[in-house]
SEMI-432031 format. One record per residue (C-alpha): residue number from 0; x negated, y, z negated. Coordinates in pm, whole numbers, plus 50000, padded with zeros to 5 digits. Example, Ala and Ser with C-alpha at 12.3 -4.5 7.8 and 13.67 -1.06 7.14 Angstrom:
2
    nr      xx      yy      zz
     0   48770   49550   49220
     1   48633   49894   49286
***
This chain:
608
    nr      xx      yy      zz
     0   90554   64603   25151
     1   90171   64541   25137
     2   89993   64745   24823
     3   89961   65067   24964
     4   89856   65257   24586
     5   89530   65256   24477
     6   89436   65195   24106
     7   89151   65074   24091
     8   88937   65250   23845
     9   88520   65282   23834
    10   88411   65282   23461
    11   88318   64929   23452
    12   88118   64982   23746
    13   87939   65276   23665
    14   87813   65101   23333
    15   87684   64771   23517
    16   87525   64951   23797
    17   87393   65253   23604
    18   87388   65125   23239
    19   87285   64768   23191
    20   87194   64587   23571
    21   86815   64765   23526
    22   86856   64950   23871
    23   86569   65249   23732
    24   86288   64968   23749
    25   86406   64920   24142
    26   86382   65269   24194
    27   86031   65297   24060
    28   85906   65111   24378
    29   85754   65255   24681
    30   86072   65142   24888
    31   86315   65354   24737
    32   86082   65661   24497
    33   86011   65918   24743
    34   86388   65820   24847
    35   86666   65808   24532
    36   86716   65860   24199
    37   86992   65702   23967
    38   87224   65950   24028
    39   87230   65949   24381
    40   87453   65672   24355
    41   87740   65889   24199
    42   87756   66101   24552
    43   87755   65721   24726
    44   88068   65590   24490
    45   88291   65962   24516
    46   88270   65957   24889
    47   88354   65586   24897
    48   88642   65592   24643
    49   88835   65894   24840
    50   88807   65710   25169
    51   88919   65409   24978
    52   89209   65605   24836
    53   89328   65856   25091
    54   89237   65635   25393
    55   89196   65279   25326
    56   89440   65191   25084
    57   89744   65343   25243
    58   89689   65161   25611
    59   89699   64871   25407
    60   90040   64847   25465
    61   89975   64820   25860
    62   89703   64557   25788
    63   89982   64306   25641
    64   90258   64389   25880
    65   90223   64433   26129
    66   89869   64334   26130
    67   89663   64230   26444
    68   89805   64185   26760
    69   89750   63984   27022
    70   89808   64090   27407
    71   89514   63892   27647
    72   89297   64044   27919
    73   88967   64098   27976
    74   88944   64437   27836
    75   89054   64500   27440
    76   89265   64139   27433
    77   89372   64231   27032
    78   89532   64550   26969
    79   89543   64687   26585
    80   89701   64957   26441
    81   89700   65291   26495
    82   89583   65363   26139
    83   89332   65090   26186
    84   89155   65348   26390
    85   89144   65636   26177
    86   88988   65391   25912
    87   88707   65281   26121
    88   88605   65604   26248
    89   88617   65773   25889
    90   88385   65535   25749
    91   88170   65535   26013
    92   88109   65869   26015
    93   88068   65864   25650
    94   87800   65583   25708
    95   87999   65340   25432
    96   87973   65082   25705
    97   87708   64860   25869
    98   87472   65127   25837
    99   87336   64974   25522
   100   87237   64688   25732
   101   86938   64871   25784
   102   86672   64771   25616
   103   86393   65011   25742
   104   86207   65319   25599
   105   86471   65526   25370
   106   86722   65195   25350
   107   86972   65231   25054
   108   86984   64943   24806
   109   87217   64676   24856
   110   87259   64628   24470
   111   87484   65000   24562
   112   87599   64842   24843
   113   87791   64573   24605
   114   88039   64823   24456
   115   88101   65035   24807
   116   88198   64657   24935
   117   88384   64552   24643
   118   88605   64865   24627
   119   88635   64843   25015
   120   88817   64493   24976
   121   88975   64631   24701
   122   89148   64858   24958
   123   89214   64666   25277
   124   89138   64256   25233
   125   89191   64267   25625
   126   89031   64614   25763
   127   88665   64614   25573
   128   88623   64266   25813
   129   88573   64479   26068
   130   88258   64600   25981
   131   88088   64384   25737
   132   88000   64142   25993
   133   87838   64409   26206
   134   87614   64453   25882
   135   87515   64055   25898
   136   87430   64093   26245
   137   87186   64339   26200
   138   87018   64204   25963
   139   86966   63903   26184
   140   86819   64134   26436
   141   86646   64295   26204
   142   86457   63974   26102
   143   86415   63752   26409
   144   86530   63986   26740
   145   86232   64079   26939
   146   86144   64461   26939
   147   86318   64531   27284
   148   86630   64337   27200
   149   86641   64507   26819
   150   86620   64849   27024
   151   86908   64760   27281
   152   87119   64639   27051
   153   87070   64786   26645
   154   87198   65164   26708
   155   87493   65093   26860
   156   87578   64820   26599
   157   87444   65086   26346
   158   87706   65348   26425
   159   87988   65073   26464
   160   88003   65188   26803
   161   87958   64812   26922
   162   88104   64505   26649
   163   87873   64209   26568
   164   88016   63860   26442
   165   87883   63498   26408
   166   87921   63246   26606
   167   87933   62943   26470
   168   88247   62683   26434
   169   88408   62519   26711
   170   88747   62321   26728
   171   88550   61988   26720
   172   88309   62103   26468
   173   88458   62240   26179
   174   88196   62263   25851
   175   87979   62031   26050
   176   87772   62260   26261
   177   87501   62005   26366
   178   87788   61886   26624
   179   87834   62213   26831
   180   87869   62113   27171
   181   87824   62484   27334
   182   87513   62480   27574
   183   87311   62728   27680
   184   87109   62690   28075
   185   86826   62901   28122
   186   86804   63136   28394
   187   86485   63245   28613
   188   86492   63542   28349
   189   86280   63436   28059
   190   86502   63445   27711
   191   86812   63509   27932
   192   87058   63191   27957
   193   87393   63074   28086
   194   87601   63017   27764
   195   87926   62783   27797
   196   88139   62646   27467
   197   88448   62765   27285
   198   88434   62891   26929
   199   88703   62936   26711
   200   88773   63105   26349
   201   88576   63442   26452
   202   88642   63719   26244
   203   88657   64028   26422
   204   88576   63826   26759
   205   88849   64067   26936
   206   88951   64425   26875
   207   89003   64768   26993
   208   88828   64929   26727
   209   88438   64948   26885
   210   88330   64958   27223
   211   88209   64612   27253
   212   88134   64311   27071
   213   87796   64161   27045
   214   87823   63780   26935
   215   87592   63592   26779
   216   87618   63256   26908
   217   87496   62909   26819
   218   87416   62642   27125
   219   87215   62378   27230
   220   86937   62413   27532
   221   86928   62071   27743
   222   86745   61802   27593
   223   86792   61974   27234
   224   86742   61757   26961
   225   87127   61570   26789
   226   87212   61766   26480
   227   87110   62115   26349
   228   86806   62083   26470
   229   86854   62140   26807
   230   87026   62407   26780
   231   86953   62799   26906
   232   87108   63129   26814
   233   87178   63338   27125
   234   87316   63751   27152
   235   87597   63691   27396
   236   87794   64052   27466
   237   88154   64060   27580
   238   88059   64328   27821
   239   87699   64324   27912
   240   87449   64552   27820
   241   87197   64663   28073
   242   86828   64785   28020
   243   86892   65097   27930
   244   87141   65030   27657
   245   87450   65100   27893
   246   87753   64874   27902
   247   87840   64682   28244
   248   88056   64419   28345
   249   88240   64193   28150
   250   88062   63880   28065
   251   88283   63630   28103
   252   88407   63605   27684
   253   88785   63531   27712
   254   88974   63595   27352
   255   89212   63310   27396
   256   89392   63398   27098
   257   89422   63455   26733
   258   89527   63242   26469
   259   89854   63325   26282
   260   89694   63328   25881
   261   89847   63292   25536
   262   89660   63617   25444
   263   89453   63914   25571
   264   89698   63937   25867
   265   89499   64261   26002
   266   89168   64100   26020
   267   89174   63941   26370
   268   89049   63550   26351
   269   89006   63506   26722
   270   88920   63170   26947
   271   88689   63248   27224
   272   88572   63079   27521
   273   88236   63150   27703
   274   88172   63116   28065
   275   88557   63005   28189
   276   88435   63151   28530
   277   88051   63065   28461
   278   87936   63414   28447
   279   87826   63439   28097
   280   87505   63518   28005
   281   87307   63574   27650
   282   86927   63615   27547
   283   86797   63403   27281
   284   86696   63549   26978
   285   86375   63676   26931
   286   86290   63441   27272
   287   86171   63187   27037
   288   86144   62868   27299
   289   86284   62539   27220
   290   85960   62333   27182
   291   85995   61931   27175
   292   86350   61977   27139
   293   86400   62234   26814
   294   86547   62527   26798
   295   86519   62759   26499
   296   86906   62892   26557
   297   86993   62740   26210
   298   86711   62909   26045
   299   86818   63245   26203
   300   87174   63212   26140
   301   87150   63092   25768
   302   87008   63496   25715
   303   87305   63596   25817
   304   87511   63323   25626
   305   87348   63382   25278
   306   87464   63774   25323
   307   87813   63684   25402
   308   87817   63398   25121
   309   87726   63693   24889
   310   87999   63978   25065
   311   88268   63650   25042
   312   88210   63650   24687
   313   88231   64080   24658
   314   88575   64020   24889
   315   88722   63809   24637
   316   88579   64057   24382
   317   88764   64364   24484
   318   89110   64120   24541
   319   89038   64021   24161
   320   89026   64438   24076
   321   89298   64494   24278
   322   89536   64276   24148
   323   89425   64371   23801
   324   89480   64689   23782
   325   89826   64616   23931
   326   89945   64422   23657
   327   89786   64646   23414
   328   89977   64969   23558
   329   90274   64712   23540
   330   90296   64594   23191
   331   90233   64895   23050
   332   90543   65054   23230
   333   90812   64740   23224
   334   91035   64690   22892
   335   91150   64376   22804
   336   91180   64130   22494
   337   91165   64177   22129
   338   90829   64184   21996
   339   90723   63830   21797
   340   90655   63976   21470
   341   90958   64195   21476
   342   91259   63990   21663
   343   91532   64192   21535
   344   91356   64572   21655
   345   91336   64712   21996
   346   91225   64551   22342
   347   90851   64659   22375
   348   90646   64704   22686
   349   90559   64349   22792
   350   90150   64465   22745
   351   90265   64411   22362
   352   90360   64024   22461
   353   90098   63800   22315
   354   90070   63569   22646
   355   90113   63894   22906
   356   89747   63987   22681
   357   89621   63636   22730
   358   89667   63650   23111
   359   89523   64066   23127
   360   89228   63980   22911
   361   89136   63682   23161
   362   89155   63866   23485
   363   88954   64125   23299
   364   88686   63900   23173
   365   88668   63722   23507
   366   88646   64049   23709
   367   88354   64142   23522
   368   88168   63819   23459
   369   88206   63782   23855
   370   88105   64151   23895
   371   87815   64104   23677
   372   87692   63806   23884
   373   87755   63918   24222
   374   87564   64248   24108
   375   87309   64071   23954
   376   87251   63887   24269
   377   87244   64154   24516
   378   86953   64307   24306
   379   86777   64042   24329
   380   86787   64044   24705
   381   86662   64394   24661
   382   86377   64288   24489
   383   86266   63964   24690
   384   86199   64194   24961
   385   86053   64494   24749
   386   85930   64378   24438
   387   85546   64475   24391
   388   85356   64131   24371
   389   85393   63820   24579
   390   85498   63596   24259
   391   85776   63861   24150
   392   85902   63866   24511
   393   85886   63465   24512
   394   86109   63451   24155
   395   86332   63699   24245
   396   86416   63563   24556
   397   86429   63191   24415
   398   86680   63318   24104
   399   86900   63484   24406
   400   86927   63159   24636
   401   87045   62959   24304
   402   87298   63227   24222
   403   87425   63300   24569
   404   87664   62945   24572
   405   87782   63055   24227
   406   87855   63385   24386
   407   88043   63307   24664
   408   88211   62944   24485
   409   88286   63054   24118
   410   88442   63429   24226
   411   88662   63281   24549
   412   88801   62962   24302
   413   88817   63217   24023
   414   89017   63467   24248
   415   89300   63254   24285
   416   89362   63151   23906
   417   89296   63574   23830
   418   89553   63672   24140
   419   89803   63437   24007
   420   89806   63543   23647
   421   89842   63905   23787
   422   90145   63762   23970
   423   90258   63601   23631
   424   90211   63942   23460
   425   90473   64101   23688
   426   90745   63808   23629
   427   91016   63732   23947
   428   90848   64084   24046
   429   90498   63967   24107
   430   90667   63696   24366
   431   90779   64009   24594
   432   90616   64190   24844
   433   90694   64513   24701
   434   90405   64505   24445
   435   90006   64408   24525
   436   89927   64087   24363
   437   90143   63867   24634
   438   89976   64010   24937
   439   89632   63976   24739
   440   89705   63579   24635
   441   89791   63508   24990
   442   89481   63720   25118
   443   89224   63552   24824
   444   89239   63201   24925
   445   89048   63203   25268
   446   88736   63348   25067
   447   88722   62914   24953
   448   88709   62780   25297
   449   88483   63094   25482
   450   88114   63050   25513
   451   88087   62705   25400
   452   88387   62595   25181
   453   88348   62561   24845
   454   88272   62240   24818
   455   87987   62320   25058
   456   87797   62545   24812
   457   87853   62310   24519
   458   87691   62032   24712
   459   87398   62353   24812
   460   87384   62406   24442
   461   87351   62060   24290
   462   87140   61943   24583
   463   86904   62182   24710
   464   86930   62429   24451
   465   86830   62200   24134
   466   86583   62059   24351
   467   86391   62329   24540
   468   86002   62374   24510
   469   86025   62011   24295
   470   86295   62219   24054
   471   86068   62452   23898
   472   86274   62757   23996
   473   86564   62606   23898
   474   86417   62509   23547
   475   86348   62883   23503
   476   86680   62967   23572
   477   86751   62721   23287
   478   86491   62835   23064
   479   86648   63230   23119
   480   86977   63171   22947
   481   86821   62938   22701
   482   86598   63242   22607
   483   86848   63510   22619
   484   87092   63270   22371
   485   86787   63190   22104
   486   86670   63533   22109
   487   86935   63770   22116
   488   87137   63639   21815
   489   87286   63906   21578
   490   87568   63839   21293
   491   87792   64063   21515
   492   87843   63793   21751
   493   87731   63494   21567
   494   88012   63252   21695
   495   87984   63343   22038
   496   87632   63256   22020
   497   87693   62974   21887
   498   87936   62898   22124
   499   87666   62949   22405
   500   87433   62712   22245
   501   87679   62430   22208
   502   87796   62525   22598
   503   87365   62502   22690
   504   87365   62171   22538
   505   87639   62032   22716
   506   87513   62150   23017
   507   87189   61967   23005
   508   87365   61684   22959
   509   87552   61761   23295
   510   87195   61848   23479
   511   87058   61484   23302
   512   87400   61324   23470
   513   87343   61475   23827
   514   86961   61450   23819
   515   87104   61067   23750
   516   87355   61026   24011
   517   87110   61142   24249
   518   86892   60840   24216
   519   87176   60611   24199
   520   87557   60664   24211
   521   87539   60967   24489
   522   87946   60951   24517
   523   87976   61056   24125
   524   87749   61285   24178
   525   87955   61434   24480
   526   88297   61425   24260
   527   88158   61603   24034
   528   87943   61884   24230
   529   88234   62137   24215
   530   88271   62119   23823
   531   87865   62126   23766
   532   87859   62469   23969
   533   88161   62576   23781
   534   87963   62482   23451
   535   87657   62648   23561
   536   87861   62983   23671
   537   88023   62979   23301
   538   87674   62944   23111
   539   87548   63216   23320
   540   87813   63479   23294
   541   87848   63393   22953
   542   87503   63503   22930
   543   87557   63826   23169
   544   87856   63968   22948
   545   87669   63875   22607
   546   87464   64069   22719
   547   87680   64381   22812
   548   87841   64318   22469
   549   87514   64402   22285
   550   87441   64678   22481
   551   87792   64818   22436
   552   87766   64812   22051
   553   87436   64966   22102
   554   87628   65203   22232
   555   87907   65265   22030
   556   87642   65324   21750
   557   87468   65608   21930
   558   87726   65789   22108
   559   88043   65716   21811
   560   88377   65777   21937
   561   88292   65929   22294
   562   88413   65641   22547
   563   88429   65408   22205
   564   88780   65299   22410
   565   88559   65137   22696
   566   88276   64997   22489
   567   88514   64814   22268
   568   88711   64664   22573
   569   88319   64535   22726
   570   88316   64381   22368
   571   88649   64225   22372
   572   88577   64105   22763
   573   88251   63963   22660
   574   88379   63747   22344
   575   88699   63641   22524
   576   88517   63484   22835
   577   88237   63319   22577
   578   88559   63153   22370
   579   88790   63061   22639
   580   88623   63035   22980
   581   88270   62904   22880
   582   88456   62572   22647
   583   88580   62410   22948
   584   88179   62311   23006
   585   88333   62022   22737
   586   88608   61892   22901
   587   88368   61847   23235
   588   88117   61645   23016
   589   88380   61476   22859
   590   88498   61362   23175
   591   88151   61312   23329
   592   88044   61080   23064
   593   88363   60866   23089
   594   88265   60814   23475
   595   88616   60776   23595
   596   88639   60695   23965
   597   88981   60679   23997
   598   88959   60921   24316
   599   88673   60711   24494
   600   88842   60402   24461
   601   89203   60445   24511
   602   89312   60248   24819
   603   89377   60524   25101
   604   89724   60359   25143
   605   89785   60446   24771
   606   89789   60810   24783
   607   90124   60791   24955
***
C-alpha cells in the first residue's frame, strides 16, 4: 500500500522561511508592502498542511494503484480516480494551485510558494503534477502571450478550470529538441496555424480532472531554420476555444496513450498526436513572426523550463521529507539488537544503532541543505523581478540562473541516495509496499531525467553558467562563499570552517581544471561536468547551513531552553553535512587531477 499517513512536520520550514532566508527585506518592496506581512505566510502553510493531510495524503494510495487509467476517445481519453477529483477541486478552491502563477498586482511570493510545493509532493508525488504545469504555462503567457490571447486563455488556467503542459519531446527527439520535426502551416488567420507532429512524455497531457487542456507546443514554420533556432512555441487546445472564451469542437489532439512508469503511477505521462485528421489548429505565441527563418519558441519555452527545473528540484524535496520522516517515526518505534556499548542488556530501539543515526542524520542534512538552496533560489527569482534598482535585479537574477542546475541536479541525484537510506532505516520492511520510502524511491528517480536530465544541467552549469557575461557573475558567486567562510569564523565551529576553506580550495582547483578542459580536452571536461556541479552544490550548502548553524546558536543564547531541542538538531545538521558531505569535493579532485579516461577510451565492444 502507497504511504497514505502524513508526517511530515513544519519547524524546519518555518525557521528558513521566517527566520534566516531574509524574506522581511522582500516584503519591504512596493510589490508585496501594501500587500503582506511575515505572518501572512502562517495562514498560507495551515491551510496547505490540512489539505495536505486530510486530502492529499490519503488519495495517495489511489495515485500508486490504481493510478491513471487509460480508456481512448476523443473526449477525457485518461480516467483517474475518484479521489483524484476531490483533490483537485479542494485545492483549487483554496487557490494552493496555479493561481500563484500569477504574477500581477497583489501576486504572492514564490519564495512561499517553495514550501506549499514541497509539502504538496510530499503528499502525492503523482497528483500535485496536475497542476504545477498549469502554473508554468501561465507564466509563459504571462511573459510572451499577446494581451488578447493572455485574456482568452489565463483565467481559466488560473482557476484550474482548463490544464496547461509543455510541449516539447518527441519519440525521435528525446533531450535533443533542435530536431523536432512537428510543423506548423499558417492559415489565412494571422497567428493562427495548422499544427501536425506527435509528442510524447507529457505530463498531465490527458485527464479528466479540468475541462480542457491547453498545450504549449514547440514546431517548426516552413523554411525554419535546422536546430533550435527555427523553432516556434504555439497554444494548441484539445478542444478549441472560441472568441469569447467558450469551448468548441475538438481539435484534432488524439491521447494515444500513456506510458506504464516505474513511479508516480497517478500522474498521467501521455503521447499525443496533432492533426491525425488535419483539423488542428494553434496560435503562435505572442504572434511573434518567423523572420529569415527564426523563431523565438526556444526563448519562450526556456521561461517555462527554468520554473519547472526549480519545482523538479522542490518535487524531489518533499520525496526527501517524506521518506524522512518515515524512517524517523520508524526507528523510534522498532526494537531490535543489543546496544554496542552494552551487548549483554536489552534490545534498544534501532534510533539508538550507531549506523541507523548515520543514515537519519544524512537524509536530515540533505533535506535541509537542498531546502535551503531551493529556497534560496526561489527568492531570488522574487527579487530579479522586484528588487528596487536595475543592478540588484541583474545580480539577483544572475545568482538564481547559476543555482537553478544545482537545484534541480544536486536535490533529484541527492533524492535517490536520501530515499534509499530511508529504505535502509526500515530493514526487509523498507523493501515493502506497506511503508512510504519504497513508493517514494520508485517515484524520486524520474525527477533525474525530467526537464533536461541531469547531465543536461551539469553541462548548463559548467558551460554557460561559469561562463556567462565573460564569468563575472559566476566569480561573484565564488567570491560569496569565499566571504561568508573568511568572515564568519567563530571557535564554536572552528573545524567546520576549516573544513570549508580546505573544500574552497579544492574547488578552485576544479574551476582552474574545467576553465582548462574547455580550451583543450572538452571530453574531460564533459566526464567530469556531473561531479563539478556536485562540488559546487556541496560548497554552497555547506555555506547555506553554516550559516543556519550560527544563527541557531544565536538563538539558543537568547531564547535558552525554549525550542533548544530544534536549534541543537540545525547545529548537528549543519556540522554533519560540512564533515561528511562537503569532503567528497577531495576525492573529485583527486580523481580530476589523475585524468583517468578509462570511460572515453574503452573500446565499445569492451563494455560487454
Amino acid at each position: 500500500m502507497a504511504h497514505s499517513n502524513w508526517l511530515y512536520q513544519t519547524r524546519d520550514i518555518m525557521f528558513q522561511i521566517k527566520e534566516w532566508l531574509g524574506v522581511d527585506k522582500l516584503l519591504s518592496l512596493d510589490a508585496y508592502k501594501e500587500y503582506y506581512g511575515m505572518d501572512d505566510i502562517n495562514s498560507f502553510l495551515d491551510v496547505n498542511f490540512k489539505v495536505c493531510r486530510d486530502v492529499m495524503c490519503p488519495a495517495n494510495k489511489d495515485a500508486d494503484e490504481p493510478g491513471a487509467k487509460f480508456v481512448g476517445g476523443n473526449e477525457h481519453a485518461v480516467v483517474t480516480p475518484d479521489s483524484f477529483k476531490n483533490v483537485y477541486k479542494t485545492v483549487m478552491d483554496a487557490e494552493l494551485g496555479p493561481q500563484f502563477g500569477y504574477r500581477g498586482e497583489g501576486k504572492i511570493p514564490l519564495c512561499w510558494y517553495a514550501p506549499i510545493l514541497e509539502m504538496q509532493s510530499a503528499a502525492s508525488p503523482s497528483i500535485v503534477m496536475f497542476w504545477c504545469l498549469t502554473q508554468g504555462a501561465i507564466t509563459v503567457l504571462h511573459e510572451f502571450a499577446t494581451q488578447k490571447q493572455q485574456d482568452l486563455f489565463i483565467p481559466k488556467l488560473r482557476t484550474g478550470e482548463w490544464g496547461g503542459t509543455m510541449g516539447l519531446t518527441e519519440p525521435g527527439a528525446g533531450s535533443e529538441v533542435g530536431a523536432v520535426q512537428s510543423k506548423a502551416f499558417p492559415t489565412d488567420t494571422p497567428g493562427k496555424y495548422k499544427l501536425t507532429g506527435t509528442k510524447c512524455f507529457i505530463s498531465s497531457g490527458d485527464h479528466d480532472l479540468a475541462e480542457n487542456i491547453i498545450h504549449l507546443m514547440l514546431a517548426k514554420t516552413p523554411g525554419a531554420k535546422e536546430g533550435t533556432a527555427g523553432i516556434s512555441l504555439f497554444i494548441v487546445p484539445k478542444f478549441w476555444v472560441n472568441d469569447d472564451g467558450s469551448v468548441g469542437a475538438w481539435n484534432d489532439v488524439t491521447t494515444m496513450g500513456i506510458e506504464h512508469k516505474l513511479g508516480i503511477h497517478g500522474s498521467t505521462t501521455a503521447t499525443l498526436s496533432m492533426g491525425e485528421n488535419d483539423n488542428c489548429y494553434g496560435w503562435m505565441v505572442g504572434e511573434a513572426e518567423v523572420v529569415d527563418g527564426r523563431g523565438i519558441g526556444m526563448k519562450q519555452m526556456f521561461a517555462y523550463m527554468n520554473e519547472e527545473r526549480l519545482n523538479t528540484g522542490l518535487f524531489s524535496l518533499g520525496c526527501i521529507g517524506s521518506a524522512y520522516y518515515s524512517a524517523l517515526d520508524y526507528t523510534k518505534i522498532r526494537v531490535q539488537s543489543k546496544h554496542s556499548t552494552n551487548p549483554k542488556g536489552p534490545s534498544v530501539r534501532i534510533i539508538e544503532h550507531e549506523d541507523v543515526r548515520r543514515m537519519l542524520l544524512s537524509q536530515k542534512s540533505i533535506l535541509e541543505a537542498c531546502r535551503a538552496l531551493i529556497y534560496k533560489s526561489y527568492l531570488y527569482r522574487d527579487l530579479a523581478v522586484d528588487a528596487a534598482t536595475p543592478e540588484e535585479r541583474e545580480y539577483y537574477d544572475d545568482m538564481f540562473a547559476i543555482n537553478n542546475p544545482m537545484c534541480k541536479a544536486y536535490t533529484s541525484d541527492m533524492a535517490r541516495l536520501a530515499t534509499g537510506d530511508a529504505i535502509n532505516c526500515l530493514g526487509g520492511y523498507g523493501f515493502t509496499e506497506e511503508y512510504a520510502p519504497a513508493e517514494l524511491y520508485r517515484d524520486v528517480v524520474i525527477y533525474g531525467i525530467w526537464e533536461g536530465t541531469n547531465f543536461i544541467q551539469a553541462q548548463d552549469y559548467t558551460g554557460r553558467k561559469f561562463t556567462m557575461k565573460e564569468g563575472a557573475p559566476f566569480k561573484k558567486w565564488v567570491a560569496q562563499i569565499d566571504e561568508f567562510v573568511a568572515g564568519k569564523k567563530t571557535d564554536e565551529f572552528a573545524a567546520e570552517f576549516a573544513m570549508m576553506a580546505e573544500a574552497m580550495a579544492a574547488f578552485k582547483e576544479i574551476i582552474d581544471m574545467n576553465d582548462a578542459w574547455t580550451k583543450g580536452d572538452k571530453q574531460m571536461k564533459q566526464l567530469f561536468a556531473t561531479r563539478t556541479l556536485h562540488a559546487g552544490a556541496r560548497v554552497y550548502c555547506g555555506m547555506l547551513l553554516l550559516d543556519q548553524a550560527l544563527l541557531a546558536a544565536a538563538k539558543m543564547k537568547e531564547k535558552g531552553e525554549i525550542d533548544a531541542d530544534f536549534y541543537k538538531g540545525k547545529i548537528a545538521t549543519a556540522r554533519f553535512y560540512v564533515m561528511n558531505h562537503v569532503p567528497d569535493i577531495f576525492g573529485y579532485l583527486k580523481s580530476m587531477k589523475f585524468g583517468d579516461r578509462s570511460a572515453i577510451d574503452i573500446p565499445e565492444e569492451s563494455f560487454m
